[in-house]
Each structure stands twice: as C-alpha cells, then as structure tokens.
Residue, then its C-alpha position, 0 to 999 in steps of 0.5 A: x265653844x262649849x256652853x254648859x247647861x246651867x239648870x233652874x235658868x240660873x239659880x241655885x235650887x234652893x232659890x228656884x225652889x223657893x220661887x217655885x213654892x211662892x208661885x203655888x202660894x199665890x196660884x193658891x190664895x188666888x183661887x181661894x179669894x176669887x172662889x169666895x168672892x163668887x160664893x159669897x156674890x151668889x150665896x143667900x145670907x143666913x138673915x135672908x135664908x130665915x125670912x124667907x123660911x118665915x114667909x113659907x112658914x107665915x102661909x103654911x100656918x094659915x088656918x083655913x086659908x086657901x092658896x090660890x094659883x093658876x084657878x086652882x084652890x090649894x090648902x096651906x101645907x100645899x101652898x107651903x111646899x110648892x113654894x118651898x119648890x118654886x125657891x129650890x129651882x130659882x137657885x141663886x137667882x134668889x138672894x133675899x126675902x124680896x128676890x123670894x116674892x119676885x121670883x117664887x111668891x108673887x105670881x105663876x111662872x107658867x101663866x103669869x097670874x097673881x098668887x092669891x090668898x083666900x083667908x078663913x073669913x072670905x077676904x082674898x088678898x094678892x100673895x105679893x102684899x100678904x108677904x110684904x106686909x109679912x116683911x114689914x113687920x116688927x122686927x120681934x115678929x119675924x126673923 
C-alpha cells in the first residue's frame, strides 16, 4: 500500500509558513527581553554613573591635597586618574556611587589599607568618609 508523502507534517504551506514566522518572532522578543533584562541587571544607571563622576571630580579639585595609598603621597589629578582605573577594572561589579567607594574608593585592593586624604591645612581623614560624606550632601551639591 502506497502512502503519499504529505509535506510541512500536514499543513498547507501557507499555514507552515505562518507557524514558522511565529516561531522566529518569539525566538526573537525572547532574546531581546533576556538580553535587557541582563543589561540592565548589570548596567550603571545615568544617575549613578554621575555621582560617581562627582566623587572623582570631588578629589581631583581638591587644592593642595594629597592622596594617600599604599605609604605613597599622590596629588589630586593623580588620585583622580587611578580611581578613574580602579572603576574601569571593577567593571559591573560597580553599579552605584556606594559599589564605587567599596570597591575603588576606600582602600588598596593590593594591601588592603585605607585610602587617606591629607588637605591643604594637615587635616587627614580616610577617603571612605570623605566620600560618604560627599554623597550626603545636599541634593544641590551634587548630581
């Protein structure tokens, strides 16, 4: 007994077409819904992105202060730039101004010593409070 071959599994092809274009749609908004939701569970906000810019700039405007890490004495733009290098290498794990002073502003990944901060009039105070006190501030004094 012959059986004939009935091709696309039964449908019409104008049906199987259909069906196939439906699947791709779905394969589609799929990727795109899981690849937002894992950029954005990753992704510094813009609000963040600029406090964080504000506390870099809050140390590298310092006049006459010195940044104090691993025993070394640093001037502000230098202090600046190795955090500016601390943060480009923390990658996602920084998410937020407080990630930023966990990660990159508080201490030396290397010894694990405090950052210090050594004003123009002697005072010396750990980089952690200096910049949570930065972050306290009134709204119109930062981002």
């Amino acid at each position: 007994m012959f059986h004939p071959v009935v091709p696309f599994g039964g449908l019409k092809p104008e049906l199987w077409i259909e069906e196939l274009l439906m699947k791709k749609i779905i394969t589609v908004l799929f990727i795109v819904l899981i690849s937002l939701v894992v950029t954005g569970a990753y992704a510094q906000d813009s609000h963040e992105a600029a406090k964080i810019q504000h506390l870099i700039a809050s140390i590298e405007t310092l006049e006459g202060a010195k940044f104090i890490r691993n025993g070394g004495e640093y001037d502000a733009r230098s202090a600046a730039n190795h955090l500016r290098l601390k943060l480009k290498n923390a990658g996602k794990r920084v998410r937020t101004a407080e990630d930023f002073i966990k990660y990159c502003g508080s201490k030396s990944s290397i010894t694990g010593e405090p950052y210090l901060i050594r004003f123009s009039d002697g005072t010396t105070v750990k980089a952690e409070v200096f910049f949570r006190k930065k972050l306290m501030a009134p709204a119109k004094d930062r981002p």
